[in-house]
C-alpha positions as CSV (number, residue, x, y, z in Angstrom):
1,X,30.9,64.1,9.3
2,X,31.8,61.3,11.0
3,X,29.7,60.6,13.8
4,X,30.2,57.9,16.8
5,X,27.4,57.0,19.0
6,X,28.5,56.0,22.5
7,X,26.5,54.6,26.0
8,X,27.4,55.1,29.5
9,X,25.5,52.8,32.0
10,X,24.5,53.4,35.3
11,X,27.5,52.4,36.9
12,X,29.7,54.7,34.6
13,X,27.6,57.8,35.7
14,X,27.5,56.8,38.9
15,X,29.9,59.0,41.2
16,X,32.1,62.3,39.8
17,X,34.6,60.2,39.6
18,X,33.2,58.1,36.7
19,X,31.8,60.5,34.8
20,X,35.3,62.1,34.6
21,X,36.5,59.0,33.2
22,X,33.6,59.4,30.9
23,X,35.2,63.1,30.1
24,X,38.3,61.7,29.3
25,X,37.1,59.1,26.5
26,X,34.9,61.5,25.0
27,X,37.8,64.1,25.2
28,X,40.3,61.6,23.2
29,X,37.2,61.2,20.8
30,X,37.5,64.8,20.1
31,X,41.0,65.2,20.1
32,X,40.3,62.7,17.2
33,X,38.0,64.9,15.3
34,X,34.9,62.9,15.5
35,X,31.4,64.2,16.5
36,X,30.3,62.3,19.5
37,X,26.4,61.5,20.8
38,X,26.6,60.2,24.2
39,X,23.8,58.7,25.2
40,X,23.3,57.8,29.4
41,X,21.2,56.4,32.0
42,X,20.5,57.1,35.3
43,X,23.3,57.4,38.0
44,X,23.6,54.6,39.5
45,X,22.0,51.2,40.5
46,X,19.2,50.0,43.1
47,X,20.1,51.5,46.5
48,X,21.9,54.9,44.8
49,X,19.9,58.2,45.5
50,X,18.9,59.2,41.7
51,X,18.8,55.3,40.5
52,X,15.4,54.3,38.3
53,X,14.4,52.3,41.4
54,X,14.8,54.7,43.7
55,X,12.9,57.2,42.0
56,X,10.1,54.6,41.7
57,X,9.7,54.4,45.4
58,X,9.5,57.5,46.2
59,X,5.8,57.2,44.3
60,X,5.3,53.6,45.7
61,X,5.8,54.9,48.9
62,X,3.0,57.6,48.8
63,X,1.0,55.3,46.2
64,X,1.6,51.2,45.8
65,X,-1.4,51.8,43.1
66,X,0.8,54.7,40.8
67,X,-0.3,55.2,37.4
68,X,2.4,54.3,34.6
69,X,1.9,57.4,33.0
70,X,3.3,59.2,36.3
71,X,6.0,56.4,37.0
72,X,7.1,57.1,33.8
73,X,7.6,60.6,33.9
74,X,9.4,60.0,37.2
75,X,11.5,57.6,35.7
76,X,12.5,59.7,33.5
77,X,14.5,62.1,35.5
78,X,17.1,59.5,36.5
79,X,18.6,60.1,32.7
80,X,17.8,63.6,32.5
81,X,20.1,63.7,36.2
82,X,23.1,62.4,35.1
83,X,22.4,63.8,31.3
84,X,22.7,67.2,32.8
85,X,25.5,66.8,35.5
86,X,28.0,65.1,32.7
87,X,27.0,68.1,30.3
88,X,28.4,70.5,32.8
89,X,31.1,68.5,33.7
90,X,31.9,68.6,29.8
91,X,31.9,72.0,29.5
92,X,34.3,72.4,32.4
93,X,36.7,70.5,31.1
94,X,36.3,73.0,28.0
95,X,34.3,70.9,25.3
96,X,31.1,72.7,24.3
97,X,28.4,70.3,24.8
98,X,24.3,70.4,25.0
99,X,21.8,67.8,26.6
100,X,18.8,66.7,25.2
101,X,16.0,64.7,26.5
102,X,14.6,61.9,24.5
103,X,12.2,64.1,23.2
104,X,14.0,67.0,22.2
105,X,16.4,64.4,20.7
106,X,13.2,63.5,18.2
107,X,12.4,59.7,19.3
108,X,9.0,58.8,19.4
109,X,7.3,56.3,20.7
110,X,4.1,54.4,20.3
111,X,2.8,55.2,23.9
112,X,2.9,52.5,26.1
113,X,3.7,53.3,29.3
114,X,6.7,51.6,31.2
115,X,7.2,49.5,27.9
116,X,7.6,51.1,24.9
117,X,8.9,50.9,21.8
118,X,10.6,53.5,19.7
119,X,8.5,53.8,16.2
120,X,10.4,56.8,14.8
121,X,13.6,59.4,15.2
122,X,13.9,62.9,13.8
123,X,17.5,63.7,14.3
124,X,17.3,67.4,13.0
125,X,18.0,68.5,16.4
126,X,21.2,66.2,16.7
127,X,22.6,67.0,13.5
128,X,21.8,71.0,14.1
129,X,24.1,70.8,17.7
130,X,26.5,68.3,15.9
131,X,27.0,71.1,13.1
132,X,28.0,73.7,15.6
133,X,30.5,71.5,17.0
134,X,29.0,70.1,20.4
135,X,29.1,66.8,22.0
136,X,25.3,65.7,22.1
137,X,24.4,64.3,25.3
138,X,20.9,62.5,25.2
139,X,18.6,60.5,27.9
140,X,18.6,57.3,27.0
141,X,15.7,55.0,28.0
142,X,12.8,57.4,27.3
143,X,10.8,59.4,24.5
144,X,7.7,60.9,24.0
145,X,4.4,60.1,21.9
146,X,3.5,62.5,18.9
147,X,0.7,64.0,21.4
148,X,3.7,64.6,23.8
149,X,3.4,62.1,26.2
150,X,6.6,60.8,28.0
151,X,7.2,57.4,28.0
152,X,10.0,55.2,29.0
153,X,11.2,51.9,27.1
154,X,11.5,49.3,29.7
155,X,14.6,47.9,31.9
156,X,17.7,48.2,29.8
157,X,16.2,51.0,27.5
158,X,19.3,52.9,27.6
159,X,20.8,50.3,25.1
160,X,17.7,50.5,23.0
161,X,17.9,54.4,23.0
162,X,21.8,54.1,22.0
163,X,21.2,51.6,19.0
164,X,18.3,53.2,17.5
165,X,19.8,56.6,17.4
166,X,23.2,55.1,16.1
167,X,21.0,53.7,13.1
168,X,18.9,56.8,12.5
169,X,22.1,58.6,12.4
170,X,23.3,55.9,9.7
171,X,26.5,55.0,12.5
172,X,28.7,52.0,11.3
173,X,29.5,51.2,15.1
174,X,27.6,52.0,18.5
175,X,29.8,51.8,21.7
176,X,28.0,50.3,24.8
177,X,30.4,51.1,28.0
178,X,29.9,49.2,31.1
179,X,31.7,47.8,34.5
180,X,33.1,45.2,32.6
181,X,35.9,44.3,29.8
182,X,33.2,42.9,27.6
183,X,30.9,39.8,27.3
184,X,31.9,37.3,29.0
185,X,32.0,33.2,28.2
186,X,29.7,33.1,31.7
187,X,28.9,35.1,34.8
188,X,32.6,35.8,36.1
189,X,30.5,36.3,39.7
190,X,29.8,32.5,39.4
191,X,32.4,31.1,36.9
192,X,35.8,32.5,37.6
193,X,37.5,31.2,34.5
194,X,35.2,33.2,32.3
195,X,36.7,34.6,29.5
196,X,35.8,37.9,27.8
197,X,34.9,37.1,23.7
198,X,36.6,39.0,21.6
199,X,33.5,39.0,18.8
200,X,30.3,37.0,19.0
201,X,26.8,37.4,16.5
202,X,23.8,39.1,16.7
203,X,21.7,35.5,17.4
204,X,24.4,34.0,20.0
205,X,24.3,37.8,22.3
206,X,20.6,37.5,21.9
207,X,20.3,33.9,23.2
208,X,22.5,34.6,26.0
209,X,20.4,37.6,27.0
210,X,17.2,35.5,26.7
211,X,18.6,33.1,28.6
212,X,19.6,35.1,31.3
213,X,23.4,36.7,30.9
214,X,22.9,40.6,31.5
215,X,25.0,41.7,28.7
216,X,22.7,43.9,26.2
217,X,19.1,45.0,26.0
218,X,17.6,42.1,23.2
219,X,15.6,45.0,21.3
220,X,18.6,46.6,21.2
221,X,20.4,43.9,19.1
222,X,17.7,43.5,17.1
223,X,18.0,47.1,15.5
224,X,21.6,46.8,15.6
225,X,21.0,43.5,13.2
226,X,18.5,45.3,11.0
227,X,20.4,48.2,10.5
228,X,23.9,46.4,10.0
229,X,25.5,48.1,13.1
230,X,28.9,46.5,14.8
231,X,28.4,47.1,18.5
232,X,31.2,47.0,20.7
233,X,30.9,46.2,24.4
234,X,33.8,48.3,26.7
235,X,34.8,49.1,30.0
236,X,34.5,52.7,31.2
237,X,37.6,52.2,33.6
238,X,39.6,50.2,30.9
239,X,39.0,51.9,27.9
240,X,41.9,50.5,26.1
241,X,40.7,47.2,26.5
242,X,39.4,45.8,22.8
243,X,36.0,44.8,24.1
244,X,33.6,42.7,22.2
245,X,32.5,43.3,19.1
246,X,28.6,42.1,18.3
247,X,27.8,42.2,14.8
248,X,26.7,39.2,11.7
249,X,29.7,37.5,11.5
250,X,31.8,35.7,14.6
251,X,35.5,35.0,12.8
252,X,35.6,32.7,16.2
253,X,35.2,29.1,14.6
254,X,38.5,26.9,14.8
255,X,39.2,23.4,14.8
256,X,39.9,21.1,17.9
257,X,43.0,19.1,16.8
258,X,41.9,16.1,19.6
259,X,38.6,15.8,18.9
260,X,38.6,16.6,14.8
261,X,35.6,19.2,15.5
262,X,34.7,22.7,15.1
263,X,34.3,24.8,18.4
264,X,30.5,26.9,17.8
265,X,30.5,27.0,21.7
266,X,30.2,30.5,22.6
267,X,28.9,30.5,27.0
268,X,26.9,29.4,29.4
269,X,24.0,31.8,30.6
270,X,22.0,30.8,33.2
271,X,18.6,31.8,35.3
272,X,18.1,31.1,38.9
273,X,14.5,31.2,40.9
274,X,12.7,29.2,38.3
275,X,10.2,26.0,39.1
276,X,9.5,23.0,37.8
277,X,5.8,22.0,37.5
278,X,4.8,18.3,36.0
279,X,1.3,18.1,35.2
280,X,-1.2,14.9,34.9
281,X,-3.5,15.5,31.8
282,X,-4.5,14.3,28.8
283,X,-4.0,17.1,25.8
284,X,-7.4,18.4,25.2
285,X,-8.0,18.8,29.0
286,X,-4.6,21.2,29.6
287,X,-5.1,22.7,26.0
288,X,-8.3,24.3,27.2
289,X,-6.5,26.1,30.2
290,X,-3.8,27.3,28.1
291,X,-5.6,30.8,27.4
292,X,-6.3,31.1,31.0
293,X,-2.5,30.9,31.5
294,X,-1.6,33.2,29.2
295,X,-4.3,35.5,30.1
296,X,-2.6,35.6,33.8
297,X,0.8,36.8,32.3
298,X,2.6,33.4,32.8
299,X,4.8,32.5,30.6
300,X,6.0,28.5,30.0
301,X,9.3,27.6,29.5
302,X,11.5,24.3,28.8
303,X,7.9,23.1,27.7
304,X,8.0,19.0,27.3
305,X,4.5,17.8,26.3
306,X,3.3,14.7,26.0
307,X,-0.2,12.7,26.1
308,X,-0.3,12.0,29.6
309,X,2.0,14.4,30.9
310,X,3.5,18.1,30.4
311,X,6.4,19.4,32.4
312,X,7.3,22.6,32.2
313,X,9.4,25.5,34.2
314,X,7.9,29.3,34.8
315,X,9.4,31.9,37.0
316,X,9.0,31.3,40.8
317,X,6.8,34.4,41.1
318,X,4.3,32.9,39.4
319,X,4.1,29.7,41.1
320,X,0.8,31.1,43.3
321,X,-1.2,32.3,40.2
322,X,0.0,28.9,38.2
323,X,-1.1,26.7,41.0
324,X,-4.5,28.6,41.7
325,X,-5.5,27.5,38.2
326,X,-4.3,23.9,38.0
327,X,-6.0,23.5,41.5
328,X,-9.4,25.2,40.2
329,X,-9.5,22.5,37.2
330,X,-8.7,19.5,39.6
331,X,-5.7,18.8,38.0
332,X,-3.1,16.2,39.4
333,X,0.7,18.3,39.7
334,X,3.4,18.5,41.3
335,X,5.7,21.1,42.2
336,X,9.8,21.0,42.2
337,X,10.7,24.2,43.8
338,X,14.2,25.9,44.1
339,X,15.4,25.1,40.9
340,X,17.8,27.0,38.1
341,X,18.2,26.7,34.1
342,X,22.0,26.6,32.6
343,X,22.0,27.2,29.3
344,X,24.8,26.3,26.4
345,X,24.5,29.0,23.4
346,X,26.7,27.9,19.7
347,X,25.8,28.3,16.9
348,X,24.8,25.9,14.2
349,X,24.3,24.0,17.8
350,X,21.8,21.2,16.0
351,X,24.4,20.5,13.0
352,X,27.4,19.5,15.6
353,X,27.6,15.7,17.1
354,X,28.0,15.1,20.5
355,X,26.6,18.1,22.5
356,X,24.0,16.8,24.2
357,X,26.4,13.8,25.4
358,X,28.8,15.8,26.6
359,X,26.4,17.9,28.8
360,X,25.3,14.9,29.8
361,X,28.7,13.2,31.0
362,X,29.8,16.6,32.4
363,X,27.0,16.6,34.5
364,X,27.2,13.6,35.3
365,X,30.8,13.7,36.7
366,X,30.1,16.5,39.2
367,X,27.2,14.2,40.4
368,X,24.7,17.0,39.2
369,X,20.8,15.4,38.7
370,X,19.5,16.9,35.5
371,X,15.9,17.3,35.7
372,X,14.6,18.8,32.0
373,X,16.2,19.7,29.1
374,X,14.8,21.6,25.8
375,X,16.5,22.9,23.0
376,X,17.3,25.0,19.7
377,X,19.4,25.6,16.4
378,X,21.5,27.7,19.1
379,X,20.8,26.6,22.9
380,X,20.6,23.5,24.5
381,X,18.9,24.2,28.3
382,X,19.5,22.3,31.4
383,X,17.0,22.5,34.2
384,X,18.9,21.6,37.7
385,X,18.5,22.4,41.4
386,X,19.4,25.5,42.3
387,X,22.1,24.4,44.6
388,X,24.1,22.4,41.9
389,X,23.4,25.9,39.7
390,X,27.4,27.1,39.9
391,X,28.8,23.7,39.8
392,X,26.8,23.1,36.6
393,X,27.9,26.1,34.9
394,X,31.6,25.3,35.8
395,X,31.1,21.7,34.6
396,X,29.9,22.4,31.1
397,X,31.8,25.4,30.7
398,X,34.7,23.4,31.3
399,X,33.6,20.6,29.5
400,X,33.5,22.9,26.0
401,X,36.8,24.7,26.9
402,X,35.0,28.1,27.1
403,X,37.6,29.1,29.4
């Protein structure tokens, strides 16, 4: 039995239309004789009648206090919509074909509503409608607690779902189908000469999506890593496009003939509506508020610390709660609102000469003030205004001949 595991995204459910493209892959996939598990999320995005967020509101708009337990059993009808509806769809097109929802599909979960993580699968159930020749359709994003509990696994859960089943099921390869030919070098909305990658590794997709590229759920790479998985990345309405394959090794390292160097550039992610906060203290004095941040869910970022002052950037929704603590020690800050983090992701980034320069005198060029920088073995991050934000992408991308 050889079994592919495939995921259709919100935007590939979204309208009859799409899901009878969907039909049509999984129909070639059968006409291949291959056993197919589809897994899907909810039709549509913010805005669309049966999308996650919609469903939220309509308990936020009776309730702005709902309980996570009933959010998440709300949620998870967004998956079990379109899980159902393709399922038909399936079966008019003549291909026998069952839906399951994440519990019937065996994943458990350890319980945490809104956020959970997947501790276990039991794919009896799979393998029994697999043996009688069905496409398996499953809900991705959600599962259910061994006291039966429903719970859902966060934003981008679908992915997660897809990944873990592929490795329960012991899947070489899990497809991930989206509105797009694959990952991208940057945003193509605000770098047009982005370039889809033909392969990239598990640590470069996961930086990007840390750092702010929406290409796949980080969990969801992490399984893929620990379970040896290749995932490809496809588009729903070009299915014939190669995609991107994720997986240990990147066969994408070649030699610039000018400059006598290897290329481990991979893209530019980036994060917009971020803050910059310098604060005047010695290190004992901020080291004792620490826990107080952290205990107020705010997380630091591009931290620089040093004895007299630490500058750091946090998300600007958490500017009030941030500043509500420095003010309530008396300490001297200041604010730099309005400002965005572009981010290069290589690999081996420390071991090759030159990168920080070269930001540096891209930058520079397009008259771009940089304000921070931090980085990694695999990132180097550059904190700018938020106005310069697509000028600076364009400039390093362009600079590293990404395109």
């Amino acid at each position: 039995m050889t079994i592919v595991v495939q995921k259709f995204g919100g935007t590939s459910v979204e309208s009859n239309e799409k899901m009878q493209q969907v039909c049509n892959i999984i129909k070639d996939y059968k006409d291949k004789g291959l056993d197919l598990v589809v897994v899907v999320s909810a039709m549509g995005r913010k805005g669309a009648p049966y999308a996650t967020d919609t469903l939220i509101n309509l308990c936020k708009g009776v309730n702005d206090d709902s309980s996570k337990r009933e959010l998440d059993l709300i949620m998870s009808c967004g998956e079990i919509i379109s899980g159902t509806i393709l399922t038909n769809m399936l079966k008019g097109y003549g291909i026998d074909a069952v839906f399951l929802t994440g519990s019937q599909a065996g994943i458990y979960t350890d319980g945490n509503f809104s956020d959970s993580r997947i501790v276990d699968i039991k794919p009896e159930r799979i393998y029994k409608e697999l043996g009688e020749g069905k496409v398996v359709i499953i809900a991705g994003f959600q599962g259910t607690t061994e006291s039966g509990e429903v719970t859902t696994l966060g934003r981008g859960g679908s992915d997660t779902s897809a990944v873990a089943i592929g490795k329960a099921l012991e899947c070489k390869n899990v497809e991930i189908y989206t509105d797009v030919d694959g990952i991208m070098t940057a945003d193509p909305r605000v770098e047009p000469e982005a370039k889809v990658l033909d392969y990239i590794n598990y640590e470069e997709v996961f930086q990007m999506a840390d750092k702010g590229a929406k290409v796949i759920h980080p969990r969801a790479v992490e399984i893929a890593k620990s379970g040896a998985i290749t995932l490809n990345i496809k588009n729903t309405l070009n299915p014939s496009h190669p995609g991107t394959k994720i997986s240990g090794m990147s066969p994408k390292f070649e030699v610039n003939k000018e400059e006598k160097s290897i290329n481990t550039m991979t893209a530019v992610a980036h994060t917009s509506g971020v803050a910059q906060i310098k604060v005047k203290s010695r290190e004992d004095i901020f080291t004792d508020i620490m826990d107080e941040i952290e205990t107020n869910g705010i997380s630091l970022d591009m931290i620089n610390f040093f004895i007299e002052e630490k500058a750091f950037v946090i998300d600007h929704d958490k500017l009030n709660s941030l500043t509500e603590i420095l003010k309530a020690h008396k300490l001297d800050y200041k604010v730099k609102e309005n400002c965005a983090k572009v981010t290069l992701i290589g690999s081996k980034m420390t071991g090759t000469p030159g990168v920080m320069a070269k930001i540096v005198r891209a930058l520079s060029k397009a008259k771009i003030n940089l304000l921070q920088t931090s980085d990694s073995n695999m990132t180097i991050s550059c904190l700018v205004e938020e106005k310069d934000m697509k000028n600076a992408i364009h400039a390093i991308h362009e600079e590293f001949k990404l395109n």
